[in-house]
BASE-827807 format. One record per residue (C-alpha): residue in one letter; residue number from 0; x, y, z. Coordinates in nm, 2 decimals. Layout:
# BASE-827807
A_NUM_X_Y_Z
...
***
This chain:
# BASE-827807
X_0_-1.28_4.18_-8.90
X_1_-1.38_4.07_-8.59
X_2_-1.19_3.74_-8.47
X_3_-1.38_3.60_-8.21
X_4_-1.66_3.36_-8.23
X_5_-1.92_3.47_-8.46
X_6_-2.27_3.55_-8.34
X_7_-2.45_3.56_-8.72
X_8_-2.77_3.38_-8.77
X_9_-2.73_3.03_-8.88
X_10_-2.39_3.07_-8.95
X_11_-2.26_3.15_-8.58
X_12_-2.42_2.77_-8.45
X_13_-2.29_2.62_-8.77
X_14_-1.94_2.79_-8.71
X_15_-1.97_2.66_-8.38
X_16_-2.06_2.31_-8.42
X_17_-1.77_2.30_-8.69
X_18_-1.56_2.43_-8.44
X_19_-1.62_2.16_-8.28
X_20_-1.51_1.87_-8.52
X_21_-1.15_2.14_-8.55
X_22_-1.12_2.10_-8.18
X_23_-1.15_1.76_-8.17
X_24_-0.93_1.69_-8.50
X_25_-0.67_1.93_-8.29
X_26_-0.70_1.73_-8.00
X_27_-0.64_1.41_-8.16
X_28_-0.32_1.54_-8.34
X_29_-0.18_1.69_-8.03
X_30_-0.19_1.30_-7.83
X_31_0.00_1.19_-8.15
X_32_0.26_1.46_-8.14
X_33_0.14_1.62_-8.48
X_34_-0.01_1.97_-8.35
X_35_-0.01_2.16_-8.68
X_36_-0.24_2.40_-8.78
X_37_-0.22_2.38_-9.14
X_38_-0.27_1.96_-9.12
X_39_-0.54_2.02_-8.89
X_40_-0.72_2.20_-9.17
X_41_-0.64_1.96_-9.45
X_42_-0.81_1.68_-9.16
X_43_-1.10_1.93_-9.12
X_44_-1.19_1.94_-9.50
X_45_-1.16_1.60_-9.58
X_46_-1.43_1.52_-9.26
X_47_-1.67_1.80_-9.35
X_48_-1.66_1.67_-9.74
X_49_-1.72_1.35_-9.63
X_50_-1.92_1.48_-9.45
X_51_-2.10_1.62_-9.73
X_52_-2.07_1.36_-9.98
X_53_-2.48_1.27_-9.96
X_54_-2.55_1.62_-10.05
X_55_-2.30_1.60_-10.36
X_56_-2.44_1.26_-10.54
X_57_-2.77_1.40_-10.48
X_58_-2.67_1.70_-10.64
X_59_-2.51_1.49_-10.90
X_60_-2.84_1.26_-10.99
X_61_-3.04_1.57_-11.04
X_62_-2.78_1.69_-11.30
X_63_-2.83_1.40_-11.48
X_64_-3.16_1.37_-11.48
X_65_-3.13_1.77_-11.57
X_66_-2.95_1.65_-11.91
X_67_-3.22_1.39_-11.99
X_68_-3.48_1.62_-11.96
X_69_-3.38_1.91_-12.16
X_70_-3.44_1.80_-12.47
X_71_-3.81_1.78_-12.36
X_72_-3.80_2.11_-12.16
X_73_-3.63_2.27_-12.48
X_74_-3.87_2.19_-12.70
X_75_-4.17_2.28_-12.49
X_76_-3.98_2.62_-12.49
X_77_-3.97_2.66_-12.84
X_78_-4.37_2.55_-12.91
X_79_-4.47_2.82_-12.65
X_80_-4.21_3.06_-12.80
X_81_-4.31_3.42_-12.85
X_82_-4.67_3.34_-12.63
X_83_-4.57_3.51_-12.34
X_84_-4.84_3.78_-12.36
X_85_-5.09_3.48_-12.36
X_86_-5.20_3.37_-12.04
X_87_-5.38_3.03_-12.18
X_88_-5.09_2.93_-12.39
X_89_-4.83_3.02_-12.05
X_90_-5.06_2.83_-11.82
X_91_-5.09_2.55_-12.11
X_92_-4.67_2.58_-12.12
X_93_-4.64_2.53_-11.76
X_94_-4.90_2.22_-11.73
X_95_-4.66_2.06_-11.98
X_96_-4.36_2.14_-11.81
X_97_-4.44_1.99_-11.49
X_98_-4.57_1.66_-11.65
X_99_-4.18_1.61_-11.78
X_100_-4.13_1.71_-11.44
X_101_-4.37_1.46_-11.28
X_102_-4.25_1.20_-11.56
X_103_-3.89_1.19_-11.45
X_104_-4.03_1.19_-11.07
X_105_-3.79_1.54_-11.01
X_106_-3.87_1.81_-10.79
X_107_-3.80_2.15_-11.01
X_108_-3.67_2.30_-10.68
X_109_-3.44_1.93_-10.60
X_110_-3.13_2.11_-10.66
X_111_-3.21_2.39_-10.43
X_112_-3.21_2.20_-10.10
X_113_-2.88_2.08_-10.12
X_114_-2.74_2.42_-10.22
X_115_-2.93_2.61_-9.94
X_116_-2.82_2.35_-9.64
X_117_-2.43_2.35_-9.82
X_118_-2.44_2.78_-9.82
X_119_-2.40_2.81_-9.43
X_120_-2.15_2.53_-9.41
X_121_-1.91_2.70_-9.66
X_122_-1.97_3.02_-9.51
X_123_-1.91_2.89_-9.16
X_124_-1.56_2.68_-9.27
X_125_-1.43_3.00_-9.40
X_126_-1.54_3.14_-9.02
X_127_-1.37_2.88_-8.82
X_128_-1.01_2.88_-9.04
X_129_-1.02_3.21_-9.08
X_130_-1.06_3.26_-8.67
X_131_-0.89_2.93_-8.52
X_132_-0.84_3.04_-8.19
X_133_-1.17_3.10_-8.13
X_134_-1.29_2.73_-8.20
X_135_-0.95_2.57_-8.13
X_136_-0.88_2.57_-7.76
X_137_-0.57_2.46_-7.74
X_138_-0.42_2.77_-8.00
X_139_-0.62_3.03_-7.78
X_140_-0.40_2.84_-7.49
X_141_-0.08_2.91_-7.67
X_142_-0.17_3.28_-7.62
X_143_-0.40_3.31_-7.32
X_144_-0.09_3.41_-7.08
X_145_0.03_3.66_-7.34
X_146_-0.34_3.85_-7.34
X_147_-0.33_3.83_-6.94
X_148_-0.02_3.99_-6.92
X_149_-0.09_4.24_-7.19
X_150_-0.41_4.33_-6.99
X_151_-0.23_4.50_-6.69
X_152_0.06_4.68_-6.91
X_153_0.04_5.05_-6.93
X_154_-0.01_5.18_-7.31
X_155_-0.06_4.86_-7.45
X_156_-0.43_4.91_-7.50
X_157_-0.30_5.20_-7.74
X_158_-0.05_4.99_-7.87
X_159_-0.29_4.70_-8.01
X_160_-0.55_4.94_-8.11
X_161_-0.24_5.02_-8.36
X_162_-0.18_4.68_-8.45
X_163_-0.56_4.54_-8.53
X_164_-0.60_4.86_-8.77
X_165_-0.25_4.76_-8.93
X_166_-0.41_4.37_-8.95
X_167_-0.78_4.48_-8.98
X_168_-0.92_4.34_-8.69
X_169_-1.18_4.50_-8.52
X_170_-1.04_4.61_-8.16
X_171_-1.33_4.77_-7.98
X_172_-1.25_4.69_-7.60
X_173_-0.94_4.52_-7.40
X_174_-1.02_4.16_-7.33
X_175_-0.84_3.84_-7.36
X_176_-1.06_3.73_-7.65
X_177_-0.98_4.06_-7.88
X_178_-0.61_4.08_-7.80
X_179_-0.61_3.74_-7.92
X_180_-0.78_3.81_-8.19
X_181_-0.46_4.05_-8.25
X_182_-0.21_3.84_-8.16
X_183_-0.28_3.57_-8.44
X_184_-0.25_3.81_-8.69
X_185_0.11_3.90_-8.61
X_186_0.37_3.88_-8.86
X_187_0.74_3.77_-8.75
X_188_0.83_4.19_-8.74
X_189_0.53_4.25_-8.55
X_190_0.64_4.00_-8.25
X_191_0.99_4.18_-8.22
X_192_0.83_4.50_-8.22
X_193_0.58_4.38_-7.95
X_194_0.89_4.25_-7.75
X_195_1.06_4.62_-7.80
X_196_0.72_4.77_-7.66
X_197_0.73_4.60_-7.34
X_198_1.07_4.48_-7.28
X_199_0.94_4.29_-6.93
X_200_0.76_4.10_-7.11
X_201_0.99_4.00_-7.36
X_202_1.05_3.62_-7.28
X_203_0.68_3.54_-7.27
X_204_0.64_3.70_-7.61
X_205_0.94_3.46_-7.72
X_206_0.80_3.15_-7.57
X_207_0.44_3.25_-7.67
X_208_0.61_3.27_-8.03
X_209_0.77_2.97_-8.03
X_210_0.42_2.75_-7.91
X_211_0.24_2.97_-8.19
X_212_0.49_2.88_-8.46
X_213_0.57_2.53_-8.39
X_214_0.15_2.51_-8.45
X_215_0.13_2.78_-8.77
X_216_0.35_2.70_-9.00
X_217_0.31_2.42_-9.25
X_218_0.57_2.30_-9.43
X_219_0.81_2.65_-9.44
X_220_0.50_2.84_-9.44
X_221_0.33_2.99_-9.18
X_222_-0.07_2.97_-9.25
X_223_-0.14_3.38_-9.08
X_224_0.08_3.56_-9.36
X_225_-0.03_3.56_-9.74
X_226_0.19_3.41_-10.00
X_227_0.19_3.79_-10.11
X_228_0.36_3.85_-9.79
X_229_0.59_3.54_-9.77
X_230_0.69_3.61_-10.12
X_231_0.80_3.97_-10.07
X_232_1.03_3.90_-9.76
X_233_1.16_3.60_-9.86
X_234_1.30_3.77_-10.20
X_235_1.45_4.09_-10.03
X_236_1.60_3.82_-9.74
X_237_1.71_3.58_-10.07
X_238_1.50_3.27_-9.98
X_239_1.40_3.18_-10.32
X_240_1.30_2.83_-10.23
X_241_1.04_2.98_-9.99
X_242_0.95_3.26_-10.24
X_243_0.88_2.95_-10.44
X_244_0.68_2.75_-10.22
X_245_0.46_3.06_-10.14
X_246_0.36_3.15_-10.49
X_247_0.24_2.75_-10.50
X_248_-0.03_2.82_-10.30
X_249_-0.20_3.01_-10.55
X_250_-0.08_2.80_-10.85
X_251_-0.17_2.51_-10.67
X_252_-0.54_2.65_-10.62
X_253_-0.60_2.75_-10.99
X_254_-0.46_2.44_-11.09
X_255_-0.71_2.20_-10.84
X_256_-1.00_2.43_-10.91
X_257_-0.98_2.43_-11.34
X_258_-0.94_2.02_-11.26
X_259_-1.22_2.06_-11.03
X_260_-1.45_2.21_-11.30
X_261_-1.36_1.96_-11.56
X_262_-1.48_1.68_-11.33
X_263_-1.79_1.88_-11.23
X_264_-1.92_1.86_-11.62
X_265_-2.20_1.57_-11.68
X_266_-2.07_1.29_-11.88
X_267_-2.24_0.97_-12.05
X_268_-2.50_0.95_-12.35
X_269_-2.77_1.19_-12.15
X_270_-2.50_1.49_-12.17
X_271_-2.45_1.38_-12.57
X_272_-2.84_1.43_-12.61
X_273_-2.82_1.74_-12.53
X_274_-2.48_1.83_-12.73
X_275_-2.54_2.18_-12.98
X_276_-2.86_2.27_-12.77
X_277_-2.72_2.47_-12.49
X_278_-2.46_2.70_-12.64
X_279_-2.50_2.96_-12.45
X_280_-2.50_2.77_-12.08
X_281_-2.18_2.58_-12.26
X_282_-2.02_2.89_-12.34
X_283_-2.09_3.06_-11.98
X_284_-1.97_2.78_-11.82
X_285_-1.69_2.77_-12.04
X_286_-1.58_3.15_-11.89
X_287_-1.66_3.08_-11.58
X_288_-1.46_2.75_-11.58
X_289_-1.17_2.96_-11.68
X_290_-1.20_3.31_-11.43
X_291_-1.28_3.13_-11.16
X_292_-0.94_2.93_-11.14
X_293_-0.81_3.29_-11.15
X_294_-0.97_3.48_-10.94
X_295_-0.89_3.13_-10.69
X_296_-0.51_3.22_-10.76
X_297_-0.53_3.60_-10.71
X_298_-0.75_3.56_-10.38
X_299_-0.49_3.31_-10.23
X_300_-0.24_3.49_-10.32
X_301_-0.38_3.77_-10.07
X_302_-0.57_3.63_-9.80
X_303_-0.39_3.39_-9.52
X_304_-0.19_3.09_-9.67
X_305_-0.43_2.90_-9.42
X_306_-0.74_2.96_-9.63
X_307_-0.53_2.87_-9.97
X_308_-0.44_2.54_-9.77
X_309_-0.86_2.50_-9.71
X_310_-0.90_2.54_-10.06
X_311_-0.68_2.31_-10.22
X_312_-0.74_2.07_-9.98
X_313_-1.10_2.10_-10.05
X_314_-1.08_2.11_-10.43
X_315_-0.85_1.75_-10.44
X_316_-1.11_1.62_-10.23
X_317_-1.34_1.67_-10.45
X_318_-1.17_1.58_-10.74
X_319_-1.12_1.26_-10.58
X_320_-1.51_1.27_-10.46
X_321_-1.63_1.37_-10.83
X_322_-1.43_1.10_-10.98
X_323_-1.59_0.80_-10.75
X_324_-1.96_0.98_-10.77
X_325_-1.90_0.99_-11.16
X_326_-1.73_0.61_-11.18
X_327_-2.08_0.53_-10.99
X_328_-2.33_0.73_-11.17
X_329_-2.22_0.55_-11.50
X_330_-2.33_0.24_-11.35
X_331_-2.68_0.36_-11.25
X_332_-2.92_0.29_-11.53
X_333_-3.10_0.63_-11.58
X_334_-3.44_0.49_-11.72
X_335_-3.44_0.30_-11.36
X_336_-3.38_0.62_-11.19
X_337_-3.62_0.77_-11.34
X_338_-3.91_0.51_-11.27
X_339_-3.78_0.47_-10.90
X_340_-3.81_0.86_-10.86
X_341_-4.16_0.85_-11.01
X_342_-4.28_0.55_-10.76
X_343_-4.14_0.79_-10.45
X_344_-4.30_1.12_-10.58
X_345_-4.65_0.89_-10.60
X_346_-4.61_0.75_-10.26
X_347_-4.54_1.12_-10.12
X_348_-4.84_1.22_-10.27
X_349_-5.06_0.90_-10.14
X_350_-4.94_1.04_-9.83
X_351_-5.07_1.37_-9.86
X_352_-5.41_1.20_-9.98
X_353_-5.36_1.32_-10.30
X_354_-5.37_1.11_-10.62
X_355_-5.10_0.96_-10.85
X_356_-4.90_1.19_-11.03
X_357_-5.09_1.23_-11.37
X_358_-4.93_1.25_-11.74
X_359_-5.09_1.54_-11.93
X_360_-5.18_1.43_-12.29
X_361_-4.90_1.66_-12.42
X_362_-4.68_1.45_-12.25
X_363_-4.78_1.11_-12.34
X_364_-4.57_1.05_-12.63
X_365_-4.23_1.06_-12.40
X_366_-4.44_0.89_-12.11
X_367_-4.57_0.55_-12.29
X_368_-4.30_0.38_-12.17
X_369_-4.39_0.44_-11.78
X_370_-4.82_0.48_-11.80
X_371_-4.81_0.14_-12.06
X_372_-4.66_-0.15_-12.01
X_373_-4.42_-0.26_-12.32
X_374_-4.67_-0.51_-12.58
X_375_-4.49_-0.83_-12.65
X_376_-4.44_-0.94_-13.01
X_377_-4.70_-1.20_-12.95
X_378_-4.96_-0.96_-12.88
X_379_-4.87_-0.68_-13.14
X_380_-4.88_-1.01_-13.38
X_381_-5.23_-1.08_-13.29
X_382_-5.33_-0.68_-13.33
X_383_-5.19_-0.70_-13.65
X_384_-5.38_-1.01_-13.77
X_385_-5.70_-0.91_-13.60
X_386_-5.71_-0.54_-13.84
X_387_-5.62_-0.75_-14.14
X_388_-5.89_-0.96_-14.08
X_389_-6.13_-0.67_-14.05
X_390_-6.03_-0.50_-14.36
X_391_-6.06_-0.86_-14.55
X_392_-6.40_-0.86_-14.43
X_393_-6.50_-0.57_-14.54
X_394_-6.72_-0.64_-14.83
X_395_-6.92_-0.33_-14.87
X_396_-6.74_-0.03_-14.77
X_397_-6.87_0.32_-14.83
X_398_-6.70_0.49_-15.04
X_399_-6.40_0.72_-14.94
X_400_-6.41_0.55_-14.64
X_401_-6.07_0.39_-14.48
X_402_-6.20_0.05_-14.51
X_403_-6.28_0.14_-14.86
X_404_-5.94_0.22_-14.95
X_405_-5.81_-0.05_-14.73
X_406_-6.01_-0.29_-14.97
X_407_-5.89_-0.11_-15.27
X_408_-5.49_-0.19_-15.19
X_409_-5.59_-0.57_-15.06
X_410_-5.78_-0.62_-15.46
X_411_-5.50_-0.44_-15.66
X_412_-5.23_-0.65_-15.45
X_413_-5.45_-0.93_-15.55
X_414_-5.44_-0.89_-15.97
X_415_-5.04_-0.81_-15.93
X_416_-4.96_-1.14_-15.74
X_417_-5.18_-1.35_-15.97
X_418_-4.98_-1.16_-16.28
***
């Protein structure tokens, strides 16, 4: 893998610009005395989920508005089921759908945006931790003298050509940038074996060492091995206690994620409504609630202890994030939401010249309450009076008729209350 600033579409500017906020979190830490790497990415992920955090209620309102309209959805579903051969009856099924649609004032593709603009952000985080010197300058500055020394040496192109296929990085010409992208991969063996390569060089590799250390490691750990690494060194040198706090990082990661899922699941009486009707999303989710806090562990457990620090970091942020959205979402009063969210998909249409958002009759019956206003007991009073009077006045009904029969109860209520 190629360590140096990435070039991808979309992902390389967003990479970049994210590098950006690292540099500057970097910079702050190094005028406080607190240069770490490993804090510097716990900094980063709180920022960019903070970032974030519009994306994430908005993704969070949709859900719940998902859950109140299932029911609905579901049972247009099931009156259409079997029809799919029928255009009339799919075209008919569709119509209906986007009335609940247009009722609850949602876009069927609102849950899209968010995901599509979040997409290159993740994949860019994992660029920038994954390749810190690139977008940090002050850890490319820790090396910079190294790589210019390492330039001139006889052999050593040879050399690192050896060591990025024993750290998979791609090595495809001697330059600063690439044998940096080399250097940060080293393990402690591979710096004493660089120092027994080029003896001259020997006390900048030490002091290069030393800066790059001081800045990698968190807390025992340095962030460029795996736990898998850490763990198997530190048990054939004896260090259980950093064996120990190694295989955290991956327990730590399943732990966050499983909590992270729980959070994540809709809560309140529009999730209730929809209890025993989605089985087999429930169960999916249920399995994927469970591998995925796996497959966390065994990924961390591989991959740089700096990435497993990104994600823990990221899930407790949003457990933290999930647990405020959710504390305000159960203060939000849904049937609001939903008639503020109609008013703004009406005014986007006025905009485009196009006319309010109609109700197809198929819908009506779960729409009175937002085409109608409610009828006050006064007035229901008065419709109620105004038919009795009408029946009460009807004198000469034809037969079989409603008023007919209507005349029939009032005469035979009649002879029972004079009995």
């Amino acid at each position: 893998m190629l360590l140096t600033k990435s070039t991808a579409f979309i992902i390389g500017p967003v990479a970049s610009l994210l590098g950006y906020i690292m540099n500057g979190i970097f910079w702050v830490q190094e005028r406080v005395g607190l240069a770490n790497i490993g804090l510097c990415i716990i900094l980063f992920t709180i920022v960019i989920y903070m970032i974030m955090t519009p994306l994430t209620i908005q993704q969070q309102k949709f859900s719940r508005m998902q859950s109140r309209m299932n029911p609905e959805l579901q049972a247009i579903q099931k009156k259409y089921k079997g029809k799919n051969q029928d255009q009339a009856a799919m075209m008919k099924m569709n119509e209906e759908t986007q009335a609940v649609y247009a009722k609850y004032g949602v876009n069927p593709m609102g849950t899209c945006l968010p995901l599509i603009l979040q997409m290159p952000v993740l994949f860019a985080l994992y660029r920038v931790i994954w390749n810190i010197p690139a977008y940090v300058t002050s850890v490319k500055n820790a090396f910079l003298p190294l790589a210019q020394s390492l330039i001139t040496m006889p052999g050593a192109q040879d050399y690192m050509t050896e060591a990025a296929k024993a750290n998979s990085v791609a090595f495809r010409e001697m330059t600063e940038n690439t044998l940096i992208d080399v250097l940060y991969k080293f393990k402690p063996d591979s710096w004493n074996q660089l120092a027994s390569q080029f003896p001259s060089l020997t006390s900048l590799i030490n002091e290069t060492q030393e800066k790059v250390d001081k800045m990698n490691y968190f807390l025992g750990l340095n962030i460029a091995d795996s736990p898998m690494q850490i763990i198997m060194r530190a048990v054939s040198a004896g260090a259980i206690l950093l064996a120990i706090g190694a295989a955290l990082i991956p327990i730590l990661s399943a732990v966050s994620q499983w909590l992270n899922s729980k959070l994540l699941t809709v809560t309140g009486p529009e999730a209730n409504q929809n209890q025993g009707q989605n089985d087999n999303m429930a169960n999916t989710m249920k399995t994927m609630n469970t591998v995925m806090p796996i497959m966390s562990a065994v990924f961390c457990l591989t991959l740089p202890v700096g990435l497993g620090i990104y994600w823990i970091a990221g899930a407790v942020v949003r457990c933290v994030q999930q647990l405020v959205i959710n504390k305000q979402m159960d203060k939000i009063d849904v049937d609001e939401l939903i008639k503020k969210n109609l008013e703004k998909t009406n005014k986007k249409r006025e905009k485009k010249g196009l006319p309010p958002q109609r109700i197809s009759n198929t819908a009506k019956l779960n729409t009175r309450n937002i085409e109608k206003p409610e009828i006050s007991a006064e007035e229901k009073e008065r419709k109620i009076k105004s038919s009795t009077e009408y029946y009460k006045s009807t004198s000469t009904a034809k037969p079989g008729s409603l008023a007919a029969k209507a005349q029939m109860v009032k005469q035979y209520n009649e002879r029972n209350n004079k009995k």
